[in-house]
MIDOSE-1310 file (N, C-alpha, C; in nm, 2 decimals, decimal comma, always signed):
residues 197
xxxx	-0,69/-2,84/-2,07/-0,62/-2,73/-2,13/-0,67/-2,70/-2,27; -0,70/-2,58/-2,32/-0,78/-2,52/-2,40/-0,66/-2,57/-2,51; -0,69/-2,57/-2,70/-0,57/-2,62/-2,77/-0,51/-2,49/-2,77; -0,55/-2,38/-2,78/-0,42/-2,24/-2,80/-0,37/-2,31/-2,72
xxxx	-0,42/-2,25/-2,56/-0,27/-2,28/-2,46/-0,19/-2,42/-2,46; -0,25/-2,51/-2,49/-0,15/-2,63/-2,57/-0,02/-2,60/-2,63; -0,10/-2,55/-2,80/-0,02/-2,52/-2,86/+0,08/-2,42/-2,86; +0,08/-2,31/-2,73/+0,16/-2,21/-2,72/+0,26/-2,26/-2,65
xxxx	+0,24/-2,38/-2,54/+0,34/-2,43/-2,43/+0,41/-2,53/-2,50; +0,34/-2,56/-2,61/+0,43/-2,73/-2,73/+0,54/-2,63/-2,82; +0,49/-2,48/-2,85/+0,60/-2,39/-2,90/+0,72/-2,39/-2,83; +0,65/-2,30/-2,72/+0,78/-2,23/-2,64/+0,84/-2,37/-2,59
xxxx	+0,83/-2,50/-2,60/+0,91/-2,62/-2,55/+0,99/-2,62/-2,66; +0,92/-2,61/-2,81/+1,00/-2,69/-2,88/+1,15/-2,53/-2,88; +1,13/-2,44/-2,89/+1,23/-2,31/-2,91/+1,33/-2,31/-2,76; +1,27/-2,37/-2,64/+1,38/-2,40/-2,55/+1,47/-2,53/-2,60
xxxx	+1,37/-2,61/-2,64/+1,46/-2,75/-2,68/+1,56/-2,72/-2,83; +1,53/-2,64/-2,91/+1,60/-2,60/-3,03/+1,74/-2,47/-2,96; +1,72/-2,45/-2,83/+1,87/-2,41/-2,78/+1,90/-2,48/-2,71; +1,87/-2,59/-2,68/+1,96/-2,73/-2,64/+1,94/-2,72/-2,49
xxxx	+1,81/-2,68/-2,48/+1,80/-2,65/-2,28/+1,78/-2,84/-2,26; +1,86/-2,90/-2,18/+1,87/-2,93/-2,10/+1,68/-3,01/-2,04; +1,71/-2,84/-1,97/+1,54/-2,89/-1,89/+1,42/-2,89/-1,97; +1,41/-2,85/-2,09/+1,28/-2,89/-2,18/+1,30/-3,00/-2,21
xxxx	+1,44/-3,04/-2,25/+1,43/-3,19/-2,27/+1,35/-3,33/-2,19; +1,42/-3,29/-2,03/+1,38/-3,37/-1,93/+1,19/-3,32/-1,96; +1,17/-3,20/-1,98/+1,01/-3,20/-1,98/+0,96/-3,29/-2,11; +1,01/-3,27/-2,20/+0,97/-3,37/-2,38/+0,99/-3,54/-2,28
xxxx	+1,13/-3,52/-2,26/+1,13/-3,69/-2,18/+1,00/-3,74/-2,10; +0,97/-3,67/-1,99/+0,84/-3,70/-1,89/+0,76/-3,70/-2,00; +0,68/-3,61/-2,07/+0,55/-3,63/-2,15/+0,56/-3,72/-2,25; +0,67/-3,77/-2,28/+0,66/-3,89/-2,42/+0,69/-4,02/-2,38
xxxx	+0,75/-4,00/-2,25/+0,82/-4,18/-2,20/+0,74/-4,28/-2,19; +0,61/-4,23/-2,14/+0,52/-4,33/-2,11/+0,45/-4,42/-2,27; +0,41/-4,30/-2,38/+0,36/-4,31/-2,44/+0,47/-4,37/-2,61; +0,59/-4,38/-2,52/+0,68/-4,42/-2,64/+0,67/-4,58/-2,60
xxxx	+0,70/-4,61/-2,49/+0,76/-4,71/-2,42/+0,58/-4,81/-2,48; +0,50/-4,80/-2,44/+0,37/-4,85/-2,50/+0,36/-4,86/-2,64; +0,41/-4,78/-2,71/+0,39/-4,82/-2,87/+0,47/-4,90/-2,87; +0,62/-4,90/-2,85/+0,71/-4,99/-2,89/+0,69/-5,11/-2,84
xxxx	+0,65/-5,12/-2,74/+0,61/-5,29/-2,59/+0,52/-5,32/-2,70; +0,41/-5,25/-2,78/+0,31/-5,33/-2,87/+0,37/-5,39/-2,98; +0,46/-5,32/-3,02/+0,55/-5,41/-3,12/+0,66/-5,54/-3,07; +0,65/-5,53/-2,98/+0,78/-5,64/-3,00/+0,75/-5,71/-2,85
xxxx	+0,80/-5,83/-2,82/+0,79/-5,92/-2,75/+0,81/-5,88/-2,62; +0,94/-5,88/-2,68/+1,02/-5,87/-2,54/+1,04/-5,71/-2,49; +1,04/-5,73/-2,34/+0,98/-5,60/-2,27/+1,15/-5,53/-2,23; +1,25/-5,60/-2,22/+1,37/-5,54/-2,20/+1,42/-5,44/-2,36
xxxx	+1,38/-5,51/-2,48/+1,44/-5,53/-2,61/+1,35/-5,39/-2,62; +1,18/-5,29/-2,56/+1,11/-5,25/-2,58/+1,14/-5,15/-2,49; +1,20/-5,16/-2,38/+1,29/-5,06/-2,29/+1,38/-4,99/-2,36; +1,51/-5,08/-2,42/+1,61/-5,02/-2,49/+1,56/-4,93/-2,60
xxxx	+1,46/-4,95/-2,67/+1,46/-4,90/-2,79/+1,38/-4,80/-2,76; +1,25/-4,72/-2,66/+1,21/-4,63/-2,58/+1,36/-4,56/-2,55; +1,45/-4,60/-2,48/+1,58/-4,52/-2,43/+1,63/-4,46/-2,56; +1,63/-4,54/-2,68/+1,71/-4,53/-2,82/+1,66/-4,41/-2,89
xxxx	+1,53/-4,37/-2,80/+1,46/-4,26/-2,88/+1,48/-4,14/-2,84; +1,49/-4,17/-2,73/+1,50/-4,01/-2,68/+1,65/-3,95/-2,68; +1,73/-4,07/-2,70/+1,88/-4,04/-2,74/+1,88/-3,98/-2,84; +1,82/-4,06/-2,98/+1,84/-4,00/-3,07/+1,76/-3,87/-3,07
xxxx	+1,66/-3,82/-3,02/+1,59/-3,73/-3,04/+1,67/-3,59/-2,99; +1,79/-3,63/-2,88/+1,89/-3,52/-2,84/+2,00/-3,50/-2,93; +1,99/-3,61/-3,01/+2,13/-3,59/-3,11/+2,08/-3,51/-3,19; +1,95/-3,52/-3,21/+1,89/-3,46/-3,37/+1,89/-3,30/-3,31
xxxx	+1,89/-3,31/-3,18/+1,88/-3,16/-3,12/+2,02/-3,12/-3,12; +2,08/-3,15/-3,11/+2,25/-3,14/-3,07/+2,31/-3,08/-3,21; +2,30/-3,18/-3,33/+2,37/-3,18/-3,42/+2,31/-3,06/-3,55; +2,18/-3,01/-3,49/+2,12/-2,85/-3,56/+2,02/-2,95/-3,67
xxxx	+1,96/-3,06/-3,65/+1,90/-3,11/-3,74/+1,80/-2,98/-3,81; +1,68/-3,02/-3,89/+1,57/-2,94/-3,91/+1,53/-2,88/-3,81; +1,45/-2,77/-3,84/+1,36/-2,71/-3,77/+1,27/-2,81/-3,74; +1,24/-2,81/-3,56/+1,11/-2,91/-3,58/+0,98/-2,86/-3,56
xxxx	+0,91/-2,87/-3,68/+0,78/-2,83/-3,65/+0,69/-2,89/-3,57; +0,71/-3,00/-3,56/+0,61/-3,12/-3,49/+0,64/-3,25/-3,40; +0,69/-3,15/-3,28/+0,75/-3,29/-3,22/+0,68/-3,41/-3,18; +0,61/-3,43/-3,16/+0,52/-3,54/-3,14/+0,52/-3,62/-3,29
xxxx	+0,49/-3,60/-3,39/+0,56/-3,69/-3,52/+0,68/-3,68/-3,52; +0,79/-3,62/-3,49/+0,97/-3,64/-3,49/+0,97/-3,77/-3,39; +0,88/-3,76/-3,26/+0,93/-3,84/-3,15/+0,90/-4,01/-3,19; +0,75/-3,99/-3,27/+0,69/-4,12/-3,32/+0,77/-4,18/-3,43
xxxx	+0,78/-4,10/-3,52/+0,88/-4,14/-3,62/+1,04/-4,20/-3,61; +1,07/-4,16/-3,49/+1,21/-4,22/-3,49/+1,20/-4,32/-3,40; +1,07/-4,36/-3,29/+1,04/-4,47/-3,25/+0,97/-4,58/-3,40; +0,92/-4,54/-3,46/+0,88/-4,67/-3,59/+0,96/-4,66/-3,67
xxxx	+1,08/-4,59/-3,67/+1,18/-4,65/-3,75/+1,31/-4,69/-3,69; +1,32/-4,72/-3,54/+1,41/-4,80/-3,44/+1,33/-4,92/-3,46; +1,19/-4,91/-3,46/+1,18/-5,06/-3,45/+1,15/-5,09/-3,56; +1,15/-5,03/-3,66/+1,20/-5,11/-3,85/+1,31/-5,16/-3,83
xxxx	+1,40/-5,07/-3,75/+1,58/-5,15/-3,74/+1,58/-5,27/-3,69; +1,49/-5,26/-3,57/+1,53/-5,35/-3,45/+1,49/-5,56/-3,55; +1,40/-5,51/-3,64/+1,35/-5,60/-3,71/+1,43/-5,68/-3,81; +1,47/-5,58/-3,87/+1,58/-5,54/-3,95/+1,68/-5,60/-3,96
xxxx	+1,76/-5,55/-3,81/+1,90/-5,61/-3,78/+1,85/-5,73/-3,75; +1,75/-5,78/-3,69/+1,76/-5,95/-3,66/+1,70/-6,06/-3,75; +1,67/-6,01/-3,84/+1,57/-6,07/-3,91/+1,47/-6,16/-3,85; +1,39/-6,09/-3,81/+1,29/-6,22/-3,74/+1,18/-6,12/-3,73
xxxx	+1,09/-6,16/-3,70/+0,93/-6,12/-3,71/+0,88/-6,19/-3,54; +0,91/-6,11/-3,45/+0,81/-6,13/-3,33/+0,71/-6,08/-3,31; +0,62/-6,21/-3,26/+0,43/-6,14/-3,26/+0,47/-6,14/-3,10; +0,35/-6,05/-3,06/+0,35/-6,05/-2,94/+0,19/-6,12/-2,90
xxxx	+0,26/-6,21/-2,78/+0,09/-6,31/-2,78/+0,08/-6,28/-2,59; -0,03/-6,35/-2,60/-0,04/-6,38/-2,43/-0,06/-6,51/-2,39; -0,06/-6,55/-2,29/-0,06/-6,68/-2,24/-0,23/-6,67/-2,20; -0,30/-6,76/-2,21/-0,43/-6,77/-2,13/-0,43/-6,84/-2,05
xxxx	-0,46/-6,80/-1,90/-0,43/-6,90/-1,77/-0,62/-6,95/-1,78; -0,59/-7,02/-1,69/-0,72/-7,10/-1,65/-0,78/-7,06/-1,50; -0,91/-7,04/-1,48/-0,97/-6,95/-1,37/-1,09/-7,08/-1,33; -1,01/-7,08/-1,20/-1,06/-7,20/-1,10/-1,18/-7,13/-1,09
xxxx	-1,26/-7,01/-1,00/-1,33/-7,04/-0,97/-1,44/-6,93/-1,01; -1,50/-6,93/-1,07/-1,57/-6,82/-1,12/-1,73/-6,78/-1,13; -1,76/-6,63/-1,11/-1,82/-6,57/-1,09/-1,87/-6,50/-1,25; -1,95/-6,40/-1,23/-2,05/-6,30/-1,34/-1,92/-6,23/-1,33
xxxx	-1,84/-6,14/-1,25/-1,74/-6,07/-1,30/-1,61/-6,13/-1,37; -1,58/-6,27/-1,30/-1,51/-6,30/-1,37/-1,49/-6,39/-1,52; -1,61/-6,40/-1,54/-1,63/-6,42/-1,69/-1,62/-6,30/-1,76; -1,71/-6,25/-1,74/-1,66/-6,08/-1,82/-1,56/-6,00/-1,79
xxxx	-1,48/-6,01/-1,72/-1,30/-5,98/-1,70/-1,24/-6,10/-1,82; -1,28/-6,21/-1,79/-1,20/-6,30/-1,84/-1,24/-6,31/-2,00; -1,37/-6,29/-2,06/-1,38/-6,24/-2,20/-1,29/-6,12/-2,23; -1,30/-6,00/-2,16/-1,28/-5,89/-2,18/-1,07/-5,91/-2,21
xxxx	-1,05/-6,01/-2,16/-0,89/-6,02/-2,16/-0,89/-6,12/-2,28; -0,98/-6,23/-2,30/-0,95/-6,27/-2,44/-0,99/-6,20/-2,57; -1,11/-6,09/-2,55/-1,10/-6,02/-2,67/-0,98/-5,93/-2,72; -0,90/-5,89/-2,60/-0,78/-5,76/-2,60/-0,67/-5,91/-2,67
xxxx	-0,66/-6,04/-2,64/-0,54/-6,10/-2,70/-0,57/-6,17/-2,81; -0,74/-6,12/-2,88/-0,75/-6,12/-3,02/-0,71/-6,08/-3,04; -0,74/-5,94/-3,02/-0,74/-5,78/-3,09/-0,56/-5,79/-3,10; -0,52/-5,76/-3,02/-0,30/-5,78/-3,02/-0,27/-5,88/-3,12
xxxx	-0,32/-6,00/-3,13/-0,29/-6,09/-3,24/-0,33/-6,05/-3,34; -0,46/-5,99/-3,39/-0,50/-5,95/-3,52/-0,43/-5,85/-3,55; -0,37/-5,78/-3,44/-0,32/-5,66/-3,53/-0,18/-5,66/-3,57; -0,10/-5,81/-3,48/+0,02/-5,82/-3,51/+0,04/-5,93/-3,65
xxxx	-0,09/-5,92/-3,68/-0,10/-6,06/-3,82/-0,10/-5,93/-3,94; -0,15/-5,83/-3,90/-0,14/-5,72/-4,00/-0,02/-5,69/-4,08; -0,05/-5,61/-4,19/+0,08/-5,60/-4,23/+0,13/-5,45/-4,17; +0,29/-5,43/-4,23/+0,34/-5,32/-4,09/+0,27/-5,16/-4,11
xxxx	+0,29/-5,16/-4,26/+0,19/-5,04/-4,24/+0,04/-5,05/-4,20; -0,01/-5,10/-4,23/-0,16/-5,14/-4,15/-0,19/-5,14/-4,01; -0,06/-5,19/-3,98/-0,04/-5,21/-3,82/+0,00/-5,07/-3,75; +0,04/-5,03/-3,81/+0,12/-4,91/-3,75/+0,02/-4,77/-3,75
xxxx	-0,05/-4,77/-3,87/-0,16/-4,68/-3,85/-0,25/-4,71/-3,75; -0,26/-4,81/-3,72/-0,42/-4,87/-3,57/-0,31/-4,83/-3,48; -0,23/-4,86/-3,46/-0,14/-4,81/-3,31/-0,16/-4,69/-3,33; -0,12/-4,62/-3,41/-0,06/-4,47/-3,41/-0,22/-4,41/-3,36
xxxx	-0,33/-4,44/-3,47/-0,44/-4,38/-3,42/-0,53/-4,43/-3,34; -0,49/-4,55/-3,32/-0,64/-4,56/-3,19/-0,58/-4,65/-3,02; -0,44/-4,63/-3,05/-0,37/-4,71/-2,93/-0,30/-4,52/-2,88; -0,23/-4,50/-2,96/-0,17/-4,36/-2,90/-0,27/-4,21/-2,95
xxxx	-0,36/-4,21/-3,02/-0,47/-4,13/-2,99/-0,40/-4,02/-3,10; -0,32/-4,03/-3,18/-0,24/-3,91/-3,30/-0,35/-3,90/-3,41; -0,35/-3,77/-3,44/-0,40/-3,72/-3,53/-0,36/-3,78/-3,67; -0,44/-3,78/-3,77/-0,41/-3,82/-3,94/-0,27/-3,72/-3,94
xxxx	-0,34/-3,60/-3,96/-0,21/-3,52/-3,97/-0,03/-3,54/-3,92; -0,06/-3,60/-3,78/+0,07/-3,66/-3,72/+0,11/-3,78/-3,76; +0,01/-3,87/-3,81/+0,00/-4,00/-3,87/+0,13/-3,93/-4,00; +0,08/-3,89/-4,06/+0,06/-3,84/-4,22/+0,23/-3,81/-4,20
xxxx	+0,24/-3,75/-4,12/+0,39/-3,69/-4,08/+0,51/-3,84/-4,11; +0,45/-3,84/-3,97/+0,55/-4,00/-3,90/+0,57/-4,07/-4,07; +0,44/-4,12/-4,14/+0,47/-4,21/-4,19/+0,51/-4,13/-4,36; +0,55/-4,02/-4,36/+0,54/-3,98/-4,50/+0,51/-3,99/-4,56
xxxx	+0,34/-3,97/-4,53/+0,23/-3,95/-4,66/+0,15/-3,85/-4,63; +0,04/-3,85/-4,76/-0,05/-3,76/-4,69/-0,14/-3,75/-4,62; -0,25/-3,64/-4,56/-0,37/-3,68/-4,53/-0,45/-3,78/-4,62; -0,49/-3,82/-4,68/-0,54/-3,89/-4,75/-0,53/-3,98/-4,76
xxxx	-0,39/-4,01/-4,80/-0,38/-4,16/-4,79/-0,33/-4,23/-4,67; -0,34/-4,15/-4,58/-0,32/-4,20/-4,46/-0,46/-4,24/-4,38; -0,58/-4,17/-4,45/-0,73/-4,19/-4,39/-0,76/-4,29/-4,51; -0,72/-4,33/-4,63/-0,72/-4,44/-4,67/-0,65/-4,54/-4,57
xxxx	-0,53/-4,55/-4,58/-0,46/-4,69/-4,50/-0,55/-4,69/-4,40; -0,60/-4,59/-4,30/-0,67/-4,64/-4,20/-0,81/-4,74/-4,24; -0,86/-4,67/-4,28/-0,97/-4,72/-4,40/-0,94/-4,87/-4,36; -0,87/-4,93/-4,43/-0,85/-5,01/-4,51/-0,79/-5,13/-4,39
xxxx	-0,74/-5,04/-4,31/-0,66/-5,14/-4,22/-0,77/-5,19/-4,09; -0,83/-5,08/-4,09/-0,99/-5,13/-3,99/-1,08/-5,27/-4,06; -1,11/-5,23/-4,20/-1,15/-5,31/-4,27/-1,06/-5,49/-4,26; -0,94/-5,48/-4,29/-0,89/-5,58/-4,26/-0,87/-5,61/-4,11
xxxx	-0,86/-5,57/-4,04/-0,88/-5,61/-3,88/-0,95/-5,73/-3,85; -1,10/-5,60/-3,90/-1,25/-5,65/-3,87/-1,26/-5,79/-3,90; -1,21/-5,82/-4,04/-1,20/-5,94/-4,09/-1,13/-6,03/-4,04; -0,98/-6,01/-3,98/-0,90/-6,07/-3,86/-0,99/-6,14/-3,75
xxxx	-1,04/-6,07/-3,67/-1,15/-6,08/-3,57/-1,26/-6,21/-3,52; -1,25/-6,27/-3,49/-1,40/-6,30/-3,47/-1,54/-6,22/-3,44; -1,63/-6,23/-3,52/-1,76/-6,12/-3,49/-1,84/-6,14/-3,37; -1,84/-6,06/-3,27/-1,91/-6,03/-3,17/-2,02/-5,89/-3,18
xxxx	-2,14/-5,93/-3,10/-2,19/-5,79/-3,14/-2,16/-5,66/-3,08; -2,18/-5,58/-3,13/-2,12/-5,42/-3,10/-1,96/-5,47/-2,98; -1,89/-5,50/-3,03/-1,76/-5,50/-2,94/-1,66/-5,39/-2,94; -1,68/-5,32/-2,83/-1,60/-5,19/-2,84/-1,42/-5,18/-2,87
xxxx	-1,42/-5,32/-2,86/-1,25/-5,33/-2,91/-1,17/-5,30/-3,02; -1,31/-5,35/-3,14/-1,31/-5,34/-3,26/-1,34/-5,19/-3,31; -1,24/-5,10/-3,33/-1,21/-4,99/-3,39/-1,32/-4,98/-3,54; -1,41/-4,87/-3,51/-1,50/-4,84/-3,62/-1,44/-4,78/-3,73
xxxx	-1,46/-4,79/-3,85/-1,42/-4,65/-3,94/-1,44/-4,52/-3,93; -1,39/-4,42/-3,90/-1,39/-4,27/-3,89/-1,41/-4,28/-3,71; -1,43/-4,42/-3,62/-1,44/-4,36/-3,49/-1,32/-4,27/-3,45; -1,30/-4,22/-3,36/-1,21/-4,15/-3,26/-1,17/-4,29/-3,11
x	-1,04/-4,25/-3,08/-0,99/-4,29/-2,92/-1,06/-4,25/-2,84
C-alpha cells in the first residue's frame, strides 16, 4: 500500500475513532495487538503479567478516547507510549527489575542444520540479554526501532524528545549493545548504526 493511501486510511481511522466509533476501535485493536503484546513480552518475563498490560493499553487508549483527551495526531506513538509507560508502572509498582532470559536445552543429536538453528537461538538469547542489561532508555529505543520497525520521528514522540536526540540515543545505544555482545563476524542480529528493520 502506497504511504498517501496509508496515510489517508490512518486519518480517516483516527476521525472515526475521535467520535468514539466503536468499530474503528476494534480495527486500531486488530492492527496494534500483535505488535503491542511483543514489545511488552520483550520487557518483562512473565507472559500472563505481558498479556495484562497489552489489555491495559488498549483500555486506556479508549478512555483517552472517551474522556475528549488531545487531538491525536499520531496514533501509533499515543499507542507505544502508553504501552512504555504501563510498563514503567508495572516496574514501578513492584520494585523489581525482571530480565527476561531463556533456558538453553541440550540437542542429542545433531546435524549441519541443527547447529546453525541452535547458534542462531543462542545468538537471539545474547542479543535479549544484552539488551535487557541495557539501560531503559537505551533499551527502549532498540525495541522501538529495530524490534517494532517505528520511525525516529514516532520514537521522538513516544519518548519526548527530539529527532535528534533520539538518533543520538540510538547512536549510542547500538554502540553500547555492540559492546554487550560477543564479536562474531558480520552477525546480522547485531543492529548497525543508521541500518533500517
Amino acid at each position: 500500500m502506497s504511504g498517501f493511501v496509508e496515510k489517508f486510511r490512518g486519518q480517516a481511522l483516527l476521525e472515526r475513532l475521535a467520535a468514539k466509533d466503536s468499530a474503528a476501535f476494534a480495527e486500531v485493536y486488530d492492527l496494534y495487538v500483535d505488535r503491542i503484546y511483543r514489545y511488552v513480552a520483550l520487557k518483562l518475563r512473565s507472559r500472563e503479567d505481558a498479556e495484562d498490560i497489552a489489555a491495559e493499553v488498549f483500555k486506556r487508549l479508549w478512555q483517552y478516547v472517551c474522556d475528549g483527551g488531545r487531538a491525536i495526531d499520531n496514533l501509533n506513538a499515543l499507542i507505544y507510549q502508553i504501552a512504555r509507560n504501563l510498563v514503567a508502572d508495572y516496574y514501578r509498582d513492584r520494585s523489581r527489575a525482571e530480565l527476561l532470559s531463556h533456558d538453553d536445552g541440550t540437542l542429542e543429536a545433531i546435524d549441519v542444520r541443527q547447529l546453525e538453528f541452535m547458534h542462531v537461538v543462542e545468538r537471539q538469547a545474547e542479543l535479549t540479554a544484552a539488551i535487557q542489561r541495557l539501560p531503559p532508555d537505551y533499551r527502549d529505543v532498540i525495541l522501538l526501532r529495530y524490534v517494532e520497525g517505528l520511525s525516529t520521528q514516532d520514537i521522538a514522540q513516544i519518548m519526548d524528545r527530539s529527532k535528534g536526540a533520539v538518533r543520538v540515543l540510538l547512536h549510542r545505544a547500538t554502540d553500547v549493545l555492540r559492546d554487550h555482545l560477543t564479536p562474531t563476524t558480520n552477525d546480522p542480529a547485531i543492529p548497525q548504526p543508521g541500518s533500517r528493520p
